[in-house]
VEXMI-618604 format. One record per residue: x, y, z of N, C-alpha, C, O in turn; residue number from 0; residue in three letters. Coordinates in steps of 0.1 Angstrom, whole numbers. Atoms other than C-alpha are relative to their C-alpha. Layout:
     n.u     n.v     n.w    ca.u    ca.v    ca.w     c.u     c.v     c.w     o.u     o.v     o.w   seq   type
       X       Y       Z       X       Y       Z       X       Y       Z       X       Y       Z   NUM    Ala
...
! end
This chain:
     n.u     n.v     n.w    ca.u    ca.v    ca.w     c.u     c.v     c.w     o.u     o.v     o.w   seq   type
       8     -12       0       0       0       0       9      12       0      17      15       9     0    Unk
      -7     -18      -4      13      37      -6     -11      10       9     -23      12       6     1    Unk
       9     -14      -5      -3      64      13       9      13      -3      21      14      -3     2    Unk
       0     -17       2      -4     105       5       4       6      13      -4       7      21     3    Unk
      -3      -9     -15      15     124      36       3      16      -5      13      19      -9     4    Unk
      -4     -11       4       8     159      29       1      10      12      -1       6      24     5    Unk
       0     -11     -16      11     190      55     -12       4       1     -21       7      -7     6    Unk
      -9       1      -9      10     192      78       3     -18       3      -6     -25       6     7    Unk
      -1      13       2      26     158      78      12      -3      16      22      -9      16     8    Unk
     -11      -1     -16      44     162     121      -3     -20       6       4     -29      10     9    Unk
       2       9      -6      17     136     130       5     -15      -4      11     -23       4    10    Unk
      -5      12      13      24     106     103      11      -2       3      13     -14       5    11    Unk
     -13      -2      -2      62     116     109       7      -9      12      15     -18      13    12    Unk
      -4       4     -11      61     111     145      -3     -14       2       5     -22       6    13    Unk
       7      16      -1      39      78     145       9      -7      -3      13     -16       4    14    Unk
     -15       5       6      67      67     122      10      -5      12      14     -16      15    15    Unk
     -12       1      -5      92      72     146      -2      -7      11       8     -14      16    16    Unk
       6       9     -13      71      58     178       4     -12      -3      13     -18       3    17    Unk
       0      18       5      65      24     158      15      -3      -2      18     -14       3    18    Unk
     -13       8       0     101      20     149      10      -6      10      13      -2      21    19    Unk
      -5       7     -15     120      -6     167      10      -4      -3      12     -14       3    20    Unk
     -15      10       5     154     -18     150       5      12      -4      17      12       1    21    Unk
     -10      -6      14     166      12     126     -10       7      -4     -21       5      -6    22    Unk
       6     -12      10     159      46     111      11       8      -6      21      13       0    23    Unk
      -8      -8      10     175      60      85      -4      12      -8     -13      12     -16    24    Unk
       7     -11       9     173      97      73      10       7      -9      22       9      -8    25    Unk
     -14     -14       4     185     122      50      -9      10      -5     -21       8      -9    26    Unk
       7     -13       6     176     156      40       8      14       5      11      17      16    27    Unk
      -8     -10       1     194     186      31       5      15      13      14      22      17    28    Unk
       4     -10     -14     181     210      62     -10     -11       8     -19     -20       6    29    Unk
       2       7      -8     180     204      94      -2       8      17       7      12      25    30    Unk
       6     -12     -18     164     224     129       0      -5      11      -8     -14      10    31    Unk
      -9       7     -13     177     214     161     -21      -5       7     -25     -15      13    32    Unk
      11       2     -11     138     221     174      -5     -15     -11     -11     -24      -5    33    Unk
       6      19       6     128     187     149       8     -11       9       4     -20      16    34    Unk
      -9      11      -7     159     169     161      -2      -5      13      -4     -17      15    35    Unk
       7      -2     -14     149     175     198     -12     -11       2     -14     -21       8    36    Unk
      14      10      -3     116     162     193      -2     -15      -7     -11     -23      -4    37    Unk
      -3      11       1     128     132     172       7     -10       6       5     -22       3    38    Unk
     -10       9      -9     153     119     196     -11      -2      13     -12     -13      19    39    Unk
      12       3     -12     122     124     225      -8      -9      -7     -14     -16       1    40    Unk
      10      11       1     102     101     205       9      -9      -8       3     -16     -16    41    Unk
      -6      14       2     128      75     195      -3     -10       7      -3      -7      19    42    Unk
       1       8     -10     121      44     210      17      -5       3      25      -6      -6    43    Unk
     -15       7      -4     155      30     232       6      -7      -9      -2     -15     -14    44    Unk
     -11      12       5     184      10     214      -6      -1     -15      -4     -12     -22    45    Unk
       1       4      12     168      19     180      10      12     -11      11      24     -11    46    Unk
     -12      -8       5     198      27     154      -3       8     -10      -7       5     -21    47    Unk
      -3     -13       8     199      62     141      11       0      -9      21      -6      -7    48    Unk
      -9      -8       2     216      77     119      -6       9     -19     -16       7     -26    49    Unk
       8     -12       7     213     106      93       9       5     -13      21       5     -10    50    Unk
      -6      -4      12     225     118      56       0      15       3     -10      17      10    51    Unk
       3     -15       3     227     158      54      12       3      -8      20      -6     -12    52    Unk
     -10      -7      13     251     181      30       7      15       6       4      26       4    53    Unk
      -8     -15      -3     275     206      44       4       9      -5      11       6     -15    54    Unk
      -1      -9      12     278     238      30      -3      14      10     -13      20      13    55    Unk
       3     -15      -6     290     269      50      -9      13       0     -14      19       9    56    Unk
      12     -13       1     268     295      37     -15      -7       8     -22       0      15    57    Unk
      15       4      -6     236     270      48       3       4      16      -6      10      23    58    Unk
      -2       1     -16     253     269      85       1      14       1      -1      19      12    59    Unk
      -5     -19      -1     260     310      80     -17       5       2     -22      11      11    60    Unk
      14      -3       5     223     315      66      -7      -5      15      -9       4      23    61    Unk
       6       6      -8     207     293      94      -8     -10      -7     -18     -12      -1    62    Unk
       9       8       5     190     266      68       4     -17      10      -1     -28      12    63    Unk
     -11      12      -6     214     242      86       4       0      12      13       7      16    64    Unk
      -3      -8     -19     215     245     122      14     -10       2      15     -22      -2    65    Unk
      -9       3      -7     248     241     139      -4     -13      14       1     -24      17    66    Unk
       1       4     -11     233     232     169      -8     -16      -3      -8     -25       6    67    Unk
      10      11       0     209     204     154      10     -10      -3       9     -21       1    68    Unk
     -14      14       3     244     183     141       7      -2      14       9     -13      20    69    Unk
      -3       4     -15     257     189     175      -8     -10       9      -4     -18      17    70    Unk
      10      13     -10     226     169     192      -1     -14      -7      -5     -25      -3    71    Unk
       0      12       6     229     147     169      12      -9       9      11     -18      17    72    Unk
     -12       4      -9     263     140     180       2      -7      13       9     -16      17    73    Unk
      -3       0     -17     260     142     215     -10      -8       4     -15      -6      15    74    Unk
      12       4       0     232     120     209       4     -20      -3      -2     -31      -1    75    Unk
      -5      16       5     257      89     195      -5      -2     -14      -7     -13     -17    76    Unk
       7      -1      15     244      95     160      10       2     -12      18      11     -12    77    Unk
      -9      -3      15     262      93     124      -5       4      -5     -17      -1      -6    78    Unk
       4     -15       8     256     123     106       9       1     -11      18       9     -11    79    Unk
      -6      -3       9     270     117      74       3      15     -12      -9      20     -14    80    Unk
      -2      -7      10     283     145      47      -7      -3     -15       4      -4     -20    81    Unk
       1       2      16     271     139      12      -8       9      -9     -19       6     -12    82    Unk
       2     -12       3     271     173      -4     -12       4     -13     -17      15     -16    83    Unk
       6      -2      14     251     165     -37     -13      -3       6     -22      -8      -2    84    Unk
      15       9      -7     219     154     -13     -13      15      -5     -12      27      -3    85    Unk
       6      -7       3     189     169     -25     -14      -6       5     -25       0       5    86    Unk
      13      11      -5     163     142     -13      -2      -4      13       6      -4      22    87    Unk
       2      -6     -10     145     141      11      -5     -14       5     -17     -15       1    88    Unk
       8      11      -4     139     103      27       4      -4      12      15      -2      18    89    Unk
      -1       5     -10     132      86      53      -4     -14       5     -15     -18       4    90    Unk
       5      16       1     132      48      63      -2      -1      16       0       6      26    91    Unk
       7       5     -20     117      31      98       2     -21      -7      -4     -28     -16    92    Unk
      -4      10      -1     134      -4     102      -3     -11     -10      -7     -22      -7    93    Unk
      -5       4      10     139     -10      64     -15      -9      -3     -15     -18     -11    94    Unk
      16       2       5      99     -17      62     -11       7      -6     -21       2     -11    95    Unk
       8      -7       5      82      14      54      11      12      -2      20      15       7    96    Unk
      -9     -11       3      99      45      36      -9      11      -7     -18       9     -15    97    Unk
       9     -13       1      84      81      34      13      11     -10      24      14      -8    98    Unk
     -11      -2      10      97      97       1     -11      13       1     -23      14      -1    99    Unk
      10     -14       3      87     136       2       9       9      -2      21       7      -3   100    Unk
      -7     -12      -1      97     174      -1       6       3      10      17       9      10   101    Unk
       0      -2     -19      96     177      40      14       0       1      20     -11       0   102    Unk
     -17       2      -6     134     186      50      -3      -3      17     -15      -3      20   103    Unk
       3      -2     -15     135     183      90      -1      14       5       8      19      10   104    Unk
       6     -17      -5     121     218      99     -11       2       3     -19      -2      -6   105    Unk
      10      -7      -4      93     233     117     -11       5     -16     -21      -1     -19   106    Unk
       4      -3      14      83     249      82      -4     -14      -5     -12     -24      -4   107    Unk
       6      17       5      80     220      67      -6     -15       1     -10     -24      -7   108    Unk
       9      10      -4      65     196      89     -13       4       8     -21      -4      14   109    Unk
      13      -5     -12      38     220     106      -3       8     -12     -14       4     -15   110    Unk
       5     -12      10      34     248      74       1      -1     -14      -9       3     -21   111    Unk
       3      -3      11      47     245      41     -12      -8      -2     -20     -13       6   112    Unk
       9      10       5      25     226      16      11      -9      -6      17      -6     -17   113    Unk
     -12      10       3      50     195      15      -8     -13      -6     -19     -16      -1   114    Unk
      12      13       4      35     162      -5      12      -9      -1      23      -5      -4   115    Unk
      -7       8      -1      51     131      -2     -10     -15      -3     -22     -15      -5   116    Unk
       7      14      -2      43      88      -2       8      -7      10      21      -8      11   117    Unk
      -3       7      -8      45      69      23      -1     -17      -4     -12     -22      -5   118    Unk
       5      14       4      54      29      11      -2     -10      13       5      -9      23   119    Unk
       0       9     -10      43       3      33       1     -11       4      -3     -18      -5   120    Unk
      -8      18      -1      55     -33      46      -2      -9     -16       7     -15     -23   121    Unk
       0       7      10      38     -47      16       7       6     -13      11       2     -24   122    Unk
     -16      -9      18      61     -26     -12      12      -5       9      20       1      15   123    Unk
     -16       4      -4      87     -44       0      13       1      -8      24       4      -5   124    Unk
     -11      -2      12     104     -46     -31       5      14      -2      18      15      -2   125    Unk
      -3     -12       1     105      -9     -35       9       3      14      19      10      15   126    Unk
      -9     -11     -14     117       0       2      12      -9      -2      23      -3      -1   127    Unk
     -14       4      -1     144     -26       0      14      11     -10      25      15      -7   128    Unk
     -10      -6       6     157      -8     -31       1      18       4      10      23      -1   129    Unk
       3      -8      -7     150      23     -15      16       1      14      26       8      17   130    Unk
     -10       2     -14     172      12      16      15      -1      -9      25       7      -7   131    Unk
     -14       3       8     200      -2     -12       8      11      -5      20      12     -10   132    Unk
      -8     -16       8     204      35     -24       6       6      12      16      12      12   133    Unk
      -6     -10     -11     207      48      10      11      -7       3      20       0      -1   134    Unk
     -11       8      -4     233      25      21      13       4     -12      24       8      -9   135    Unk
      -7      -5       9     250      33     -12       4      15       0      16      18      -2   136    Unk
      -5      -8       0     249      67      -8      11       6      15      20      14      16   137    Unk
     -11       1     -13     263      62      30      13      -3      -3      22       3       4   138    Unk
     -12       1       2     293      49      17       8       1     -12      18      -7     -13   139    Unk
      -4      -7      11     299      69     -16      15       7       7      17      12      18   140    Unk
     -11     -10      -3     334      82     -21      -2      15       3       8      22       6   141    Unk
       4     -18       1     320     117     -20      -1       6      13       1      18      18   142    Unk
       6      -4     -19     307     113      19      10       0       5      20      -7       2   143    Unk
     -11      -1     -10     327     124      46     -10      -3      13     -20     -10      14   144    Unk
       9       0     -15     314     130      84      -2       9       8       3      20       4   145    Unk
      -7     -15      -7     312     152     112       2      -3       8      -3     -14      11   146    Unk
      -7       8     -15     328     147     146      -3      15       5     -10      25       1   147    Unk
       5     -13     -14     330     171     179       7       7     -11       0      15     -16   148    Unk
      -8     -16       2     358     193     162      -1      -2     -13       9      -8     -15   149    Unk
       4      -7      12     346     199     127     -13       8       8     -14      21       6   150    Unk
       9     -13      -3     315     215     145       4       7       7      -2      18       6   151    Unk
      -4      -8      -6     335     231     168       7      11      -9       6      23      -5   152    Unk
      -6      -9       8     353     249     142     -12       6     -15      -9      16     -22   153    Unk
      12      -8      10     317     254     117      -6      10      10     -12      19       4   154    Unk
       9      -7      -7     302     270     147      11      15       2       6      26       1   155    Unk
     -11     -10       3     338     293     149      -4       9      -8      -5      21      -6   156    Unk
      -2     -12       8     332     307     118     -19       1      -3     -22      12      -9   157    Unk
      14      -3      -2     290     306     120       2      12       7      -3      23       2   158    Unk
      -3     -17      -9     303     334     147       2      12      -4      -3      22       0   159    Unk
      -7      -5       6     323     350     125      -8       8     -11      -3      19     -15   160    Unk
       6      -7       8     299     360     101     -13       3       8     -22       7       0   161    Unk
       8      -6     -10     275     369     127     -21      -5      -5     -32      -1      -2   162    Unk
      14       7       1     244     346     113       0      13     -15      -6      23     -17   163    Unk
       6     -16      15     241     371      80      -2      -9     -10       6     -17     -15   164    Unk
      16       5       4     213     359      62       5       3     -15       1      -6     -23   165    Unk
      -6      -1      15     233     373      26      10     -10      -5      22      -9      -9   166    Unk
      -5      10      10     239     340      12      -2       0     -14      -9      10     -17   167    Unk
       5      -3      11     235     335     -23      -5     -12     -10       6     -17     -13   168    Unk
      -2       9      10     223     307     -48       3       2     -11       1      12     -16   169    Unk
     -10      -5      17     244     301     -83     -13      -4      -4     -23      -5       2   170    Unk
       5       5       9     231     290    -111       2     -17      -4       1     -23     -15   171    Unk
      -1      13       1     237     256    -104      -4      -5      11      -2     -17      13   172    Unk
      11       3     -11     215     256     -72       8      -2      14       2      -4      25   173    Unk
      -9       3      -9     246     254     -49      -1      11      11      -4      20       3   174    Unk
       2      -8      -7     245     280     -18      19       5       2      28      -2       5   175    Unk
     -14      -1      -1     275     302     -21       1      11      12      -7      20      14   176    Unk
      -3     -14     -11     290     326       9       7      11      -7      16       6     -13   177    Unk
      -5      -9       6     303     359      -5       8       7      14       3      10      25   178    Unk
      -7       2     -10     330     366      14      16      12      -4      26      10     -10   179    Unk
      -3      -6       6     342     403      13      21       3       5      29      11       0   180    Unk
      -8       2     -10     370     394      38       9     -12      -2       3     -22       2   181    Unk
      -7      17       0     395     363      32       0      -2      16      -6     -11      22   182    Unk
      -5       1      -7     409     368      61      -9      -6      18      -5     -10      29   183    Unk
       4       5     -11     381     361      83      -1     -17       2      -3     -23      13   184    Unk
       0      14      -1     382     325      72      16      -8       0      19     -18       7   185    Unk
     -12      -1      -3     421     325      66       8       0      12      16      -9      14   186    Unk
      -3       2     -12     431     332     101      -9      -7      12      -9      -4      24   187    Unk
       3      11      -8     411     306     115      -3      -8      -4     -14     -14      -3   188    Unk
      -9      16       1     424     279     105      19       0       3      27       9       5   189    Unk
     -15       1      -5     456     266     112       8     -16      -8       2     -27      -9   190    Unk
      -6       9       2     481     243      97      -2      -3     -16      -2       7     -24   191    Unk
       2       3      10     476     224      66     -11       8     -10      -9      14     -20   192    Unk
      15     -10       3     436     240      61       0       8      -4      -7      12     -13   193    Unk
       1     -12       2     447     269      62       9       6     -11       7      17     -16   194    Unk
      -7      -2      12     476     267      35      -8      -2     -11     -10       6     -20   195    Unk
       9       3      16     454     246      13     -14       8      -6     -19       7     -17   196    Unk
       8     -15       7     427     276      15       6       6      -6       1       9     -17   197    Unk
      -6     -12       8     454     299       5       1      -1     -14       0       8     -22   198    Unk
      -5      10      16     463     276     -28     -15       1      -6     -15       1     -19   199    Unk
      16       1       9     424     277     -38      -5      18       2     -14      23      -6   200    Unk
       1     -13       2     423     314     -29       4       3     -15      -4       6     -24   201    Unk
      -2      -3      10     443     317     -57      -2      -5     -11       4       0     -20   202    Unk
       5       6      12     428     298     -83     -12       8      -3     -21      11       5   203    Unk
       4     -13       6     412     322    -105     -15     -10      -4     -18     -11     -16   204    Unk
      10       5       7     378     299    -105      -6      -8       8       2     -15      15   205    Unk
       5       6     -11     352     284     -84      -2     -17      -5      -8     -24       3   206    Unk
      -2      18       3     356     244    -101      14       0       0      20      10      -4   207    Unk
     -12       4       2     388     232    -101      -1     -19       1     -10     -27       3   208    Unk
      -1      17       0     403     197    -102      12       1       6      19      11       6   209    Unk
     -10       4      -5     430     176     -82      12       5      -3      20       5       6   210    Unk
     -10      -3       7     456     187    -105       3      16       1      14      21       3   211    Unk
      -1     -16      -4     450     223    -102       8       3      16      17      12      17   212    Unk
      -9      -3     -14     462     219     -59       8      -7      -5      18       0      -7   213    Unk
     -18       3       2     491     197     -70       9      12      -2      19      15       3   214    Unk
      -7     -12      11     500     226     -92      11      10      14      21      16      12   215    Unk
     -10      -7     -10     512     242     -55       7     -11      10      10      -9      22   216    Unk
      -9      12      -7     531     209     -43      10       6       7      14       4      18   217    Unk
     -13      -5      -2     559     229     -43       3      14      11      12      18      18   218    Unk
       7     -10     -15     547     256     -20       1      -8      12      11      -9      20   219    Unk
       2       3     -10     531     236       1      13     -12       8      14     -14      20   220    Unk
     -12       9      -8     564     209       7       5      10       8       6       8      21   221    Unk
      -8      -8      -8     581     242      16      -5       3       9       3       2      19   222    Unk
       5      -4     -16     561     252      43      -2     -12       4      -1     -10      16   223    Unk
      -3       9      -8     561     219      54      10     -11      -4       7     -23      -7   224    Unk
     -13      12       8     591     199      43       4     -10       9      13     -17       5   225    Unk
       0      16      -3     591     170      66      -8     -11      -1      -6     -22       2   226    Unk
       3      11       6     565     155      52       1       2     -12       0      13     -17   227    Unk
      -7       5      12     574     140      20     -11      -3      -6     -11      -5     -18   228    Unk
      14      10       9     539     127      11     -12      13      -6     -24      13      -3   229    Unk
       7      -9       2     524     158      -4     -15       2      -5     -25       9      -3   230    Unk
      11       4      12     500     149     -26     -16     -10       8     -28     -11       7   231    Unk
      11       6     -13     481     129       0      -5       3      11     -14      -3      17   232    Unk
       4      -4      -8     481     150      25     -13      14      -9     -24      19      -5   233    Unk
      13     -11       6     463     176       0     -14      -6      -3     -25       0      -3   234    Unk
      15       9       0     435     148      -5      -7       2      13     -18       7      13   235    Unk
       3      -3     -11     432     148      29      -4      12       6     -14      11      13   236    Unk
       3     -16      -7     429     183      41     -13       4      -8     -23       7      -2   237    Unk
      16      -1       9     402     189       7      -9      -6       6     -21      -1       7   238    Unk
      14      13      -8     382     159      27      -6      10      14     -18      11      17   239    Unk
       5     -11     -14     383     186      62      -2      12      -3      -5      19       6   240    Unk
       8      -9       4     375     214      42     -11      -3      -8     -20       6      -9   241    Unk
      14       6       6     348     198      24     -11       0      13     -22       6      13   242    Unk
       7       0     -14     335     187      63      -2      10       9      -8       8      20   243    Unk
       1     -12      -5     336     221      73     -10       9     -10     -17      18      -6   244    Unk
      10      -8       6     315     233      45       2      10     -10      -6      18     -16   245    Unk
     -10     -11      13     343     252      22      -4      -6     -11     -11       0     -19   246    Unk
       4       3      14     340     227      -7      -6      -9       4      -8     -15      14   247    Unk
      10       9       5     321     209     -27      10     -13      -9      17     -11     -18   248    Unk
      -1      11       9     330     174     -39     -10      -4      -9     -21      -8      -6   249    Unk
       9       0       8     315     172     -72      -2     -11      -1     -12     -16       3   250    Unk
      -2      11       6     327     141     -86      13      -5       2      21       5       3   251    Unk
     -13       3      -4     360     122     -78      10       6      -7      11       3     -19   252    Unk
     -15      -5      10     392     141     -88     -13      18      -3      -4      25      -8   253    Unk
       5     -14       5     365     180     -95      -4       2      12     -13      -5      18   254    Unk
      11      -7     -14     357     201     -63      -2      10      -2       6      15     -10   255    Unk
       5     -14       1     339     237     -62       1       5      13      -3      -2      23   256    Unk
      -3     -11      -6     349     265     -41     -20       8       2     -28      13      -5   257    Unk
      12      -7      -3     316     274     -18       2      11       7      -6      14      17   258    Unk
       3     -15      -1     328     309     -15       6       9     -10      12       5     -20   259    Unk
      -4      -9      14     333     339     -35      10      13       8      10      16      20   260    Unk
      -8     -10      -6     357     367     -29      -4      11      -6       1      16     -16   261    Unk
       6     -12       3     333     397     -30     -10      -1       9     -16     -11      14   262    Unk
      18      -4      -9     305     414     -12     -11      -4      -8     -12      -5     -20   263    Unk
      10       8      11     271     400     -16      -6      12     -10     -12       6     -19   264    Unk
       8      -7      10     258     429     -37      12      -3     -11       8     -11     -20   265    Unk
      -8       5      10     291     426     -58      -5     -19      -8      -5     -22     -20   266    Unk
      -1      13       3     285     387     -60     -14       0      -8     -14      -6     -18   267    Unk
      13      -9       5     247     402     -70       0      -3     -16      -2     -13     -24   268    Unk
      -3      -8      13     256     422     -99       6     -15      -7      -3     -22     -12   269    Unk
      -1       7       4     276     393    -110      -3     -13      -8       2     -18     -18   270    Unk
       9       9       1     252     367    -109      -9       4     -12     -11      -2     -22   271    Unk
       8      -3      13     228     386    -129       5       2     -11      -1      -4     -20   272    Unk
      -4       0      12     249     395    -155       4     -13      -9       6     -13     -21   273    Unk
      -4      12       7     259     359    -163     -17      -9      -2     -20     -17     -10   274    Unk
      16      -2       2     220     356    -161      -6      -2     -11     -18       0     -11   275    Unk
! end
């Protein structure tokens, strides 16, 4: 059987989450601490969470993406995967019924907009298993990272830093970019590797690049650190904790995008429209 879950769809949601007794699996791009809250109050004990979302500085700057809702998660014993291309919005209850809709986890959307969705149920079995086979797939896509205590400790750093300012911008490729009239406010807070391998993408005269493009400063970056020898892997690495922080985007393996712009948002504005 499918059923229609339209909004306000809180009650359908929660019932969901009462009856589940093994395993819930979610993902969806935004995410509001006051949902989280009241999801973790109606979990039943010892049943295993865990959650897909898409990091992306400007959302956590803007507020679409609450800081605080990945932290409870956290502090909750919860895997909160990265996987930046998420645009879908689903939800499984112990790989027997799966609720496929618009609804992100937000207030808005589970009490106001007008969100429509289907809910499949035990007897679509066939469908939720393949359903489950995508999420598991996309859980362990090269593309996903994670988030731990100190990646939010350091998103919530620069969440500060831009003082919650609401002048995000979307491209033309639907991605949320921060315009950012300041390097330096993201530059001097970081430290170490992070913060060289920002400087190396500062300078790339282009918000896509590819792997080959940071080699291109191997030779930099050995010098500022010339006892290790493994350069080229440590730059994989470091792209993976600026990715988890919400700087880039993993497009595709080997192509990442730059999720800020080096201009004010009315500059980044003008911009936009003209390529328009």
């Amino acid at each position: 059987m499918i059923s229609i879950v339209k909004t306000p769809s809180k009650d359908s949601f929660f019932n969901l989450i009462k009856e589940a007794n093994r395993e819930m699996l979610f993902c969806a791009p935004f995410i509001k601490k006051e949902i989280v809250d009241e999801i973790l109050k109606n979990r039943n004990p010892g049943v295993v969470f865990e959650v897909i979302t898409s990091a992306n500085l400007a959302n956590f700057v803007n507020g679409s993406l609450d800081v605080e809702a990945i932290k409870t998660l956290l502090e909750a014993g919860i895997k909160v995967i990265n996987f930046q291309n998420l645009h879908a919005k689903i939800y499984l209850f112990d790989n027997k019924k799966a609720l496929v809709t618009s609804a992100n986890l937000t207030n808005n959307a589970l009490y106001n907009n007008y969100e429509y969705g289907l809910l499949l149920h035990e007897d679509e079995k066939e469908t939720v298993d393949a359903i489950y086979s995508d999420f598991i797939m996309m859980m362990d896509s090269e593309l996903c990272g994670s988030f731990d205590e100190n990646s939010i400790k350091e998103i919530e750093k620069f969440v500060k830093k831009f003082n919650n300012n609401k002048l995000t911008h979307i491209d033309n490729e639907g991605d949320s970019i921060l315009p950012i009239d300041e390097s330096d406010k993201i530059s001097n807070n970081l430290k170490g590797w992070k913060k060289d391998v920002f400087n190396c993408l500062q300078l790339l005269d282009k918000q896509d690049f590819t792997i080959s493009d940071v080699y291109s400063f191997e030779d930099v970056l050995h010098e500022k650190h010339s006892t290790n020898n493994r350069v080229k892997p440590k730059i994989r690495q470091t792209l993976q904790y600026l990715r988890d922080l919400g700087f880039v985007k993993f497009v595709k393996p080997g192509v990442y995008k730059k999720l800020w712009i080096n201009a004010s948002f009315s500059e980044f504005s003008k911009r936009t429209e003209v390529q328009a």
